[in-house]
N, C-alpha and C positions, 0 to 999 in steps of 0.2 A: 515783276511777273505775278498775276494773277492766280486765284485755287478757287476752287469752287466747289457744292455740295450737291449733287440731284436730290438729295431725299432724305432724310431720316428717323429712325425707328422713334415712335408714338406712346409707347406702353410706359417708358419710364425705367432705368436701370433696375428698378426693384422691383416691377409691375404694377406702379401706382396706378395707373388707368385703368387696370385691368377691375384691380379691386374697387376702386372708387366706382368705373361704372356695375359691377355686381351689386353694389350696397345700393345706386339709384334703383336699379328693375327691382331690388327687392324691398323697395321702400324704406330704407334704412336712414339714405341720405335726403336731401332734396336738392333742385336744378343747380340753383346758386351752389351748394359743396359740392358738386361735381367739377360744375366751372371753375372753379376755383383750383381744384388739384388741377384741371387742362393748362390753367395760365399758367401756371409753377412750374410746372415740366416744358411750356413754352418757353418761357424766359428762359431757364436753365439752360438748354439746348441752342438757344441764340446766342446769348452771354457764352457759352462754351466754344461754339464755334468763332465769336470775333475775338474774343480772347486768343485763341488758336493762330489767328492772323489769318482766316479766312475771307477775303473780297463779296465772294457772291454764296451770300446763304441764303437758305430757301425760304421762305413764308408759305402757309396753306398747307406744308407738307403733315400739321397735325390732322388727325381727324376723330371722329368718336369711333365710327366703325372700319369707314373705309373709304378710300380717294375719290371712287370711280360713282359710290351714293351721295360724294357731297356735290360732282357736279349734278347727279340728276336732282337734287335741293336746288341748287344754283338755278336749274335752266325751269323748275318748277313741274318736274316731267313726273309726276305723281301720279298711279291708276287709280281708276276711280274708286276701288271699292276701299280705300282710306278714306275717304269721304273727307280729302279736304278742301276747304273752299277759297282759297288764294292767300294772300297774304303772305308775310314769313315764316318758313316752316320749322316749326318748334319741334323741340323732343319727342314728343307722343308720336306724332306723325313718322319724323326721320326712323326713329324707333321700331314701329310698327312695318314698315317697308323693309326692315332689314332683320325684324323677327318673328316677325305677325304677330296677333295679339288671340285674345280669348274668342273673337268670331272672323277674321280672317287670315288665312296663311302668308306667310313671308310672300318678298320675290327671291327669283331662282340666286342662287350662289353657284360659281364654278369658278376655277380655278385663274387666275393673272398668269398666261400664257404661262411657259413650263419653270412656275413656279409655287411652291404651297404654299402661297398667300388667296385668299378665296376675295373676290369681289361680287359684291352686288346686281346683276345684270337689268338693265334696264328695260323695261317694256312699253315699247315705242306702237305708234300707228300713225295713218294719214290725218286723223283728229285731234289727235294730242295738241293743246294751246301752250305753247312756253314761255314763260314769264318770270321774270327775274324772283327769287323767290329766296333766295341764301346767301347773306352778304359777307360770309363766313373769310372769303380770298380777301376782301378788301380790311375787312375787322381784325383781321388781324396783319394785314400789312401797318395798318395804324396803331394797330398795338406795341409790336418790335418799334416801329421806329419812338414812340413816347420811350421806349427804354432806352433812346440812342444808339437803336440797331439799322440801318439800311438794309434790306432784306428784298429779294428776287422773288415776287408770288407766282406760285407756281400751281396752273392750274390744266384738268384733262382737256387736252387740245379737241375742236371739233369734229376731227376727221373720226382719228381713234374712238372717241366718247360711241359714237353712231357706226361705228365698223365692232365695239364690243357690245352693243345690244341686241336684244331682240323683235321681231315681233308681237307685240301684247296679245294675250289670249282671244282667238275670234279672229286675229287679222290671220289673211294669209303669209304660210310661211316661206311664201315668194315676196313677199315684200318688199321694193328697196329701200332700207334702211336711210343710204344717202340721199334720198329724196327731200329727206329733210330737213338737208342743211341746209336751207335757204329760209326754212323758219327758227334754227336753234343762232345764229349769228348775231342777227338784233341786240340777245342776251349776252353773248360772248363782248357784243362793243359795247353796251351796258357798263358791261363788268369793265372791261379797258377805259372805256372814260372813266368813271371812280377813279381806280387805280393812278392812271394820271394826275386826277385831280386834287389827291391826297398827297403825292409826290413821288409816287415809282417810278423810276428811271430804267430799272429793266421785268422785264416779263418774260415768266418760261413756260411754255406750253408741251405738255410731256407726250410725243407722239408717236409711239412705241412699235404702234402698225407697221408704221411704215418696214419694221425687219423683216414680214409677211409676205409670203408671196404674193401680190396685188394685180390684180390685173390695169388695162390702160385705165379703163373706167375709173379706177377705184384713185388712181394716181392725181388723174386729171380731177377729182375732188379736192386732194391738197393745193394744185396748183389754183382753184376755185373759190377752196374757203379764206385763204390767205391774200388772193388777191380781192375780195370782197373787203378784206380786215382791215388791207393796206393805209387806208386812211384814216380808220379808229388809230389805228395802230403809228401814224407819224409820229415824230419826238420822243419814242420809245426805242428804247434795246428790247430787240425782241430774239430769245433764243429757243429754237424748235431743239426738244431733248430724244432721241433715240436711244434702245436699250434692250438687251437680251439678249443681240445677236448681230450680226455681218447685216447692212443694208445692202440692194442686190444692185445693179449697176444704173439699173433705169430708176430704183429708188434714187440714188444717190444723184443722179442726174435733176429726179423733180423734186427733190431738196433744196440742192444750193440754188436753182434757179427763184425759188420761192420770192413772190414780192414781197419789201418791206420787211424782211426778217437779216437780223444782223448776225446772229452766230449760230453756229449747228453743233448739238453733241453728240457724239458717238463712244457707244459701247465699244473700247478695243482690248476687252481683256476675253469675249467670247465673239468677240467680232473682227477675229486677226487679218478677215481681208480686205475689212474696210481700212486700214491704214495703206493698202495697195492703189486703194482706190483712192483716196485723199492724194498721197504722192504721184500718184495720175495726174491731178489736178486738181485743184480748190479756188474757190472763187476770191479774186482778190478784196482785199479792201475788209475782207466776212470774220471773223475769230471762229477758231476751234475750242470747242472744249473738250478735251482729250479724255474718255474716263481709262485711266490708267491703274486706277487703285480699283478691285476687284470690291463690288458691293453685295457679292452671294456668297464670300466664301472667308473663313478667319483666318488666312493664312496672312503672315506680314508679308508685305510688297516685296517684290526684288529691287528694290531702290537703287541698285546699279542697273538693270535691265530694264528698268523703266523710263531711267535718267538717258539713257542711249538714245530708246525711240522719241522721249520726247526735242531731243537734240538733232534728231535726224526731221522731225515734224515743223521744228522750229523754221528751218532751212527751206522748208515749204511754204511757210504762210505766213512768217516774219515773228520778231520777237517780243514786240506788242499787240498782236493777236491768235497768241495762245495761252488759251486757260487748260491750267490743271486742273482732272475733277474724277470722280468717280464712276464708275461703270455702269452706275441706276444706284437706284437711293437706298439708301445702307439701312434700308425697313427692314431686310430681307437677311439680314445679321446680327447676332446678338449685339448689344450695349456697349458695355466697359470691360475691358477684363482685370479693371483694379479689382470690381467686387470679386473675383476668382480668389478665395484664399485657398484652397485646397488643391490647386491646380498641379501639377506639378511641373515645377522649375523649371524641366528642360523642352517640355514640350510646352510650357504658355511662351518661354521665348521664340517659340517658331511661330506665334499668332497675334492678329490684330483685329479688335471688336470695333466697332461704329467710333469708339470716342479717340481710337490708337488710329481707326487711319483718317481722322480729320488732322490730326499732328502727319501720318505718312502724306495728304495729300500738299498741305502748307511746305513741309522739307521740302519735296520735289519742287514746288513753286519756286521757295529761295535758291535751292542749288543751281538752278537755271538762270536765276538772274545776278547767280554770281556768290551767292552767300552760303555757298553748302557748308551746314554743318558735319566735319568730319568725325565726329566721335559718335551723330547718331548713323552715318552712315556706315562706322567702321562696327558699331556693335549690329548691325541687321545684317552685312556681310557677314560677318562669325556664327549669325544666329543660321542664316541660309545655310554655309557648309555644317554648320551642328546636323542639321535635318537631315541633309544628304551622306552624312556618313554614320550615323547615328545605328548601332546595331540591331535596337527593339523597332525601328522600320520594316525590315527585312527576316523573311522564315522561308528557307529556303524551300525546304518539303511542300509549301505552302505552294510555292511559284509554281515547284513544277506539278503538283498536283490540277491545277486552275488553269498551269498550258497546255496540259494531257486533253481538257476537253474541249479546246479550240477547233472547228472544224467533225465534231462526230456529232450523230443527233442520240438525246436520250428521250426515249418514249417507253410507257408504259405495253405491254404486250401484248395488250389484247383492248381492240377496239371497245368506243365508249358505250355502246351500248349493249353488248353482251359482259361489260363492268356491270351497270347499272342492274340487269336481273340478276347478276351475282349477292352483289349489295342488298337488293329487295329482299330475297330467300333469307339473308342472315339477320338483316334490321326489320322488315315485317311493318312498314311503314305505311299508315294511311293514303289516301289518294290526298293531294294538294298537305304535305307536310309543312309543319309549323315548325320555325325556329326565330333564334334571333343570333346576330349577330357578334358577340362575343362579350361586350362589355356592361354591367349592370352598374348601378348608381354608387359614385364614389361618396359616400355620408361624410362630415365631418369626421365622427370618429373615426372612419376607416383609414381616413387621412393621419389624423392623431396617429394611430398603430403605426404607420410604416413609417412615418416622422421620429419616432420616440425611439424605434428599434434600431433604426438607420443613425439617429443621435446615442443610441447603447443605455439608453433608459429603460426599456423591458429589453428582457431575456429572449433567447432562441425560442426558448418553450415557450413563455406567454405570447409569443409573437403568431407562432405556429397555431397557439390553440385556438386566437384570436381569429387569427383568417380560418381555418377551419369552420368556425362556428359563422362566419361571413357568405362560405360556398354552402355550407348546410342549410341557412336560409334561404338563397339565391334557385339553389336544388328545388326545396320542399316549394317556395314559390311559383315554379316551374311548372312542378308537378299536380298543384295545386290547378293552376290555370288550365294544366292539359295539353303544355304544350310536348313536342313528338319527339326532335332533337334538342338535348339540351345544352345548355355550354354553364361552365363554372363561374359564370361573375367575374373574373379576373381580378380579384380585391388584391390577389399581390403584388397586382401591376401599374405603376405610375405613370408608364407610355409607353401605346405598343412595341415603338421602336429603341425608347432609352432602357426599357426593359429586357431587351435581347443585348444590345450594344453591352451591356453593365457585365455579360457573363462569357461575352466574347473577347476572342486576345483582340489586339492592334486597334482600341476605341479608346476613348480620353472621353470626361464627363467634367460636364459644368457645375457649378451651384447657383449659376444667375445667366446663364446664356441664352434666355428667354426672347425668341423670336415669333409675333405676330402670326396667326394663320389664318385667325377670321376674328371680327366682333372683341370680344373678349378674351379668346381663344390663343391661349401662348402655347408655345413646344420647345421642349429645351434639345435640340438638336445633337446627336451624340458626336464626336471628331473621330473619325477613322484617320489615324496618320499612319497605319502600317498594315502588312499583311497580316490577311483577317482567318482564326480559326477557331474552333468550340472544345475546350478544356474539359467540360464534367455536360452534362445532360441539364437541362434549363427549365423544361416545365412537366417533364414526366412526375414528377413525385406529387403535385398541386391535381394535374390531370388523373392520377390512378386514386389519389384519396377522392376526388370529384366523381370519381365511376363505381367508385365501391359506395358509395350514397344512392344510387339510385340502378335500376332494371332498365329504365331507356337509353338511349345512345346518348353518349357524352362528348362529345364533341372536343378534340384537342387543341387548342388554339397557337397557332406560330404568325407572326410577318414573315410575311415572305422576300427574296433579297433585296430585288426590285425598289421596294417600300424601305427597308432598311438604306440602302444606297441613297434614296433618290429624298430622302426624309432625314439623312446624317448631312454633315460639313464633310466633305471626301475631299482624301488627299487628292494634290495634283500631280502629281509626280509620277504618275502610270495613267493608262486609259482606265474610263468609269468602267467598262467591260470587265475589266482582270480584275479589279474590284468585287464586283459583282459576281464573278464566277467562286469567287473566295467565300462570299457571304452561302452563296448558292450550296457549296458543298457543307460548309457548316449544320445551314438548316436541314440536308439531307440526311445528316445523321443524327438528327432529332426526329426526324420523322419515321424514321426508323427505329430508335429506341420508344416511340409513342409505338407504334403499332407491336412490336413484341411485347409491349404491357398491355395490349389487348385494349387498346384505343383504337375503335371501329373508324369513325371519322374524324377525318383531321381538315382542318382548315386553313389555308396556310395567304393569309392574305396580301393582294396586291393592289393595295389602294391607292396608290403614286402610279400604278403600270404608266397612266396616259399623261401623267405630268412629266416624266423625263422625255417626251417624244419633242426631238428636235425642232424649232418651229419652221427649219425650213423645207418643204417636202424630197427636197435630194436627200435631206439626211437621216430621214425617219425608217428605210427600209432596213439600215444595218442596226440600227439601235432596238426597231422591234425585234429582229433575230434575235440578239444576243440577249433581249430582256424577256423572251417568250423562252429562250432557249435553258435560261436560267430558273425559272420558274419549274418546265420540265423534271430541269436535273432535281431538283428537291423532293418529285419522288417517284422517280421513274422505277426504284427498283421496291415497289409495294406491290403486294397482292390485292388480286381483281376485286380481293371483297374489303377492300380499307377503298373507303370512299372517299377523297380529296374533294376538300368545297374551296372556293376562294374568296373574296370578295374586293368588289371595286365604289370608290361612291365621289361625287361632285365633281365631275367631267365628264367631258361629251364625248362618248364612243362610238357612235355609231361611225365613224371612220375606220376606226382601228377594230372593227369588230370581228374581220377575218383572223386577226392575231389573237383575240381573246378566243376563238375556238380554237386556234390552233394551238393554246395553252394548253386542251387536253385535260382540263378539270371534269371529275365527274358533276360537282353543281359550282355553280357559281352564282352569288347575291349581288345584285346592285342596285345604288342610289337609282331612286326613279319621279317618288312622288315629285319631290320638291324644284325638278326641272319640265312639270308637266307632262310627265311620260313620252316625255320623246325617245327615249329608250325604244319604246313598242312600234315606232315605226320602222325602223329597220326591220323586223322582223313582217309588217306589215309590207315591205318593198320586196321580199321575196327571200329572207337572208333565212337556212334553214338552220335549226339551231337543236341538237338531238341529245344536247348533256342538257340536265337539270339545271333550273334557272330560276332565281328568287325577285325578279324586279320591287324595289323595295314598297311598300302596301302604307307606308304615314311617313312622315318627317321628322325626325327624333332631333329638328338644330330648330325647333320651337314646342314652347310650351302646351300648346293647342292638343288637346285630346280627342284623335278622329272617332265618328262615330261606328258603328258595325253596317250602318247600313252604307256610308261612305268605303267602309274596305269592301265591303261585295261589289261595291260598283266598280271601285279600282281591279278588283279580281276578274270581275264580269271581262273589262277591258280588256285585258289580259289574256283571256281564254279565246277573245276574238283571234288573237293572232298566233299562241300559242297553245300546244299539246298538253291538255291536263294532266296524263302522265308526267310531263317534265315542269310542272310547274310549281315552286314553292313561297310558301306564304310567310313573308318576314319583313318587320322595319326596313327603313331605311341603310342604316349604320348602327355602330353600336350606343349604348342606354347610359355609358359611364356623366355623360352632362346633365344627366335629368334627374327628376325627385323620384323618388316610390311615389308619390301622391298621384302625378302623372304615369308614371310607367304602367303603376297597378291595370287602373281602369283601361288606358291603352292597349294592351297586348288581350285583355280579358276583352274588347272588343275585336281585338285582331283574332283572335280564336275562336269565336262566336263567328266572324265571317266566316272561317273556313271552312266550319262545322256546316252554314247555313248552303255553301256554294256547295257544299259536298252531296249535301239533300239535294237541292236540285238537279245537279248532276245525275244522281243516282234514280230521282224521277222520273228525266227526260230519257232517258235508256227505251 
């Protein structure tokens, strides 16, 4: 019986990539010591998996940034204004495309369907020349195998690669994208002969779309590109990999018909009705690859419930053509949880990191072909009923508090725009107000302070006086620049989200559970395994010393549930809703002990809103309810003059943008530059929007310092389609990734536009 692996995590159990690549952008290292730490963590991850007794492991699955930039390396799909000129694309280049550099800005990032992992977006036109340009799938198929690994390259299937881009700036954005798959193919057989020729035996092509709603069009291009491939593609195992979700029927249909491809994988741990559809019928002669073991979530398998379905799958397809495998590639999950020493005992037994279910996915393989081991089987049964009857799961008052709100609506009581001249009377606020988004620059030291404290190296006191003397700078900085609302720096906070989890009941915390979100960019994800409530007040005491420093509005900083839910490892064992109603009433009554300390504005962010929306469109109508509904309840019961801001950034809303006003925010900020302002066209297509709104004015996820005459033009833009009244001037997201060096000059330009757009304004009258 065969096991298999779709994918996994990159960063390194300790975040060696992470740091090695910081130390290259900051000229610490050079090319060779970067590559060097990639190989080490390559081998390791290979050797660990055949060690493991895994059949098919993945090759290509490393990358430096991200999967979806190294095919546009691969197919040579580079804009021009990198200015490169063919060849192999080296670091500078790759680099620059995925951070921009000192005179050009990144490309866009947005989110890897409803998951906070961020990909690189591709920008595509009818001119674009593709040329094999990144020999990266094959270099390192030939790597693994000099180690005596056999290894499965796996690389972004045609369809998906050109169904997740864009049109490049200037084309239109009617564009068909598929239009151009009759020129990226060549590259694709390119790469398939190599691989051949070096000795791959099988190929995986990861083609994720396909769990999307598609139309016939869209379909009939898989049936297109793979019949084009069919004969690059001879004397190869070829398996097309699905993931994230249930394929729909007509998928499932122009799947298995597919020419030339020998096995299909399927998501079946959020994709329960594609096993409906498989025992429908599946083509004979084809292998499944079952992903059974969950690769978004640490919960250990149910290894008898797993052992079931794939016993019952067996019976369908035969017992030489089913592979065990995972659900999507265990990117999307922390590491090991050996490194967890602090964890505690009875809740790490209910869990399993990237290296525990490469052992979960191998057992299921053996048990089915007859060799189950009983002792690992009998301790994951003990660990399962542990979970389920364990009593710090469960709070009663909890349950039914969170069932009370099922079905009522909470709104605030008086419409958003008789809020908004309430707010103006008390805050006294210029036309086109400045702020910024919550986070200031994490320095080394400030690291040091919460590292030492948290180790019990400084005192309460010296810890307190320390961050104090962190928000008093961040303040007089503020104040300094002229900006209007201001926010406290968050120097006491490590992550928006692990930051609230840490003072909530029913959350478990990691000390290595570092999962990937972009670039360099880890999050250590907090474990909700029980129900969730707020013991003591979390950021009022930080927030009220922040507002007695300064006469302007201070701005309270919360995540909001949404963001907390959809940014944690959530238990499984209830729906994400009951979850989320729990986190929901928590934050409410923070935001209510923030405003009786006479915190004017509170913010209460929902930066995942658009990442938890189901991908398939049946499902998204009840998931915005209960995630719009939940955001509400957080401060429905605040007075008209506490002004509620939210913020959203790096996803495409203009879909879901009736559900973001119907959140009821009095302002809300969002990512904008660095996806081209496409934000402003919805507003531009007729969508009226009468609460305060920040489209965000520069890109704070690159180094590049906009100029002031560049934020007036992005401003100018702006006013085209929106109400200068409702319109506020603020980065992108928040500042904690960037230097002072950068920030300074930045915002003292962003202020400077404000100022300048304000004059004119007040001219043209």
């Amino acid at each position: 019986m065969a096991s298999h692996i779709v994918g996994y995590p990159r960063m390194g159990p300790k975040r060696e990539l992470k740091f090695a690549l910081e130390s290259f952008w900051d000229g610490k290292i050079n090319a060779e010591e970067l590559q060097n730490v990639a190989r080490s963590l390559r081998t390791s991850i290979w050797k660990e998996m055949a060690d493991a007794g895994i059949k098919y492991i993945p090759s290509n699955t490393f990358s430096y940034y991200d999967q979806v930039l190294d095919a546009t390396a691969m197919l040579g799909a580079v804009p021009p204004r990198y200015g490169w000129n063919g060849g192999e694309i080296g670091f500078d280049v790759y680099f620059s495309m995925a951070r921009g550099n000192a005179t050009v800005p990144a490309m866009e990032m947005t989110k890897w369907f409803d998951t906070n992992y961020h990909y690189i977006v591709p920008e595509l036109g009818p001119d674009m020349q593709f040329t094999y340009s990144s020999h990266k799938a094959v270099d390192e198929y030939k790597e693994a195998k000099a180690l005596g690994v056999e290894t499965v390259p796996v690389i972004v299937g045609p369809v998906s690669y050109l169904l997740s881009s864009k049109p490049a700036k200037g084309i239109e954005k009617s564009f068909p994208l598929l239009s151009l798959l009759e020129k990226i193919l060549p590259v694709y057989k390119e790469v398939i002969t190599e691989l051949k020729a070096a000795g791959a035996s099988w190929i995986q092509f990861d083609e994720p779309k396909l769990v999307m709603d598609l139309d016939a069009h869209q379909l009939q291009a898989f049936t297109h590109a793979y019949s084009e491939l069919e004969s690059s593609l001879s004397g190869l195992n070829v398996l097309i990999e699905t993931y994230f979700a249930d394929v729909s029927a007509e998928a499932y249909k122009t799947l298995t018909s597919l020419k030339g491809v020998t096995a299909f994988g399927f998501d079946l741990v959020r994709g329960t009705k594609t096993l409906e559809l498989v025992k429908g019928g599946f083509p004979s002669g084809k292998y499944l690859f079952a992903g059974v073991v969950d690769g978004r979530n640490i919960w250990a398998n149910d290894l008898a419930g797993s052992l079931s379905n794939l016993q019952a799958l067996e019976g369908i397809v035969g017992k030489d053509k089913l592979v065990v495998s995972t659900s999507c590639s265990l990117l999307h999950t922390a590491v090991d949880l050996v490194n967890e020493t602090k964890l505690d005992s009875e809740i790490k037994s209910w869990l399993a990191f990237a290296a525990q279910k490469i052992v979960e996915v191998n057992a299921l393989a053996k048990a089915l072909s007859g060799e189950k081991n009983e002792a690992y089987f009998s301790a994951n049964s003990a660990a399962q009923a542990s979970r389920k009857s364990s009593p710090r799961v469960t709070n009663e008052a909890v349950q039914k508090a969170a069932a009370a709100l099922r079905g009522s609506d909470h709104r605030r009581a008086t419409n958003v725009s008789a809020r908004l001249e309430a707010q103006q009377k008390k805050l006294n606020l210029p036309l086109l107000p400045t702020t910024t988004i919550g986070s200031f620059p994490q320095t080394m030291d400030l690291r040091r302070v919460r590292r030492e404290f948290k180790a019990n190296k400084i005192s309460e006191e010296e810890y307190v006086k320390a961050i104090k003397e962190e928000i008093r700078k961040v303040v007089e900085l503020q104040e300094e620049l002229d900006i209007d609302v201001l926010v406290h720096g968050e120097p006491e906070r490590n992550d928006m989200v692990e930051y609230f989890g840490e003072q909530l009941s029913g959350f478990a915390f990691t000390v290595n559970g570092w999962v990937q979100s972009y670039g360099s960019r880890c999050v250590k994800p907090p474990i909700i395994y029980g129900d969730v409530s707020r013991p003591n007040p979390m950021t009022v005491f930080w927030s009220t010393m922040a507002q007695s420093m300064t006469k302007r509005p201070m701005k309270g900083m919360l995540t909001g549930p949404v963001t907390i839910l959809n940014w944690s490892f959530v238990r499984n064992d209830q729906p994400r809703f009951e979850t989320c109603y729990q986190i929901a009433l928590a934050i409410k009554d923070e935001v209510e002990d923030l405003e009786k300390s006479g915190i004017n504005v509170i913010q209460i962010d929902e930066a995942a809103l658009r990442e938890g929306l189901p991908l398939r469109k049946s499902e998204q109508p009840f998931y915005l309810d209960w995630a719009v509904h939940s955001f509400r309840i957080t401060n429905c019961g605040v007075q008209d003059t506490t002004q509620i801001h939210t913020h959203m950034c790096y996803s495409n809303f203009n879909d879901i943008i009736h559900s973001i006003i119907n959140m009821d925010a009095d302002v809300i900020t969002i990512e904008n530059s660095r996806s081209d302002e496409k934000l402003l066209s919805v507003f531009r297509e007729g969508v009226k929007y009468g609460a305060g709104i920040g489209p965000g004015v520069y890109d704070i996820h690159s180094p590049r310092i906009p100029s002031t005459e560049e934020i007036v033009d992005r401003v100018s833009k702006m006013l085209a389609v929106l109400e200068s009244h409702v319109l506020w001037v603020n980065p992108d997201c928040g500042l904690k990734t960037r230097k002072y060096a950068e920030v300074k000059p930045a915002l003292s330009n962003m202020v400077a536009a404000a100022k300048a757009v304000r004059t004119q304004l007040a001219s043209s009258k």
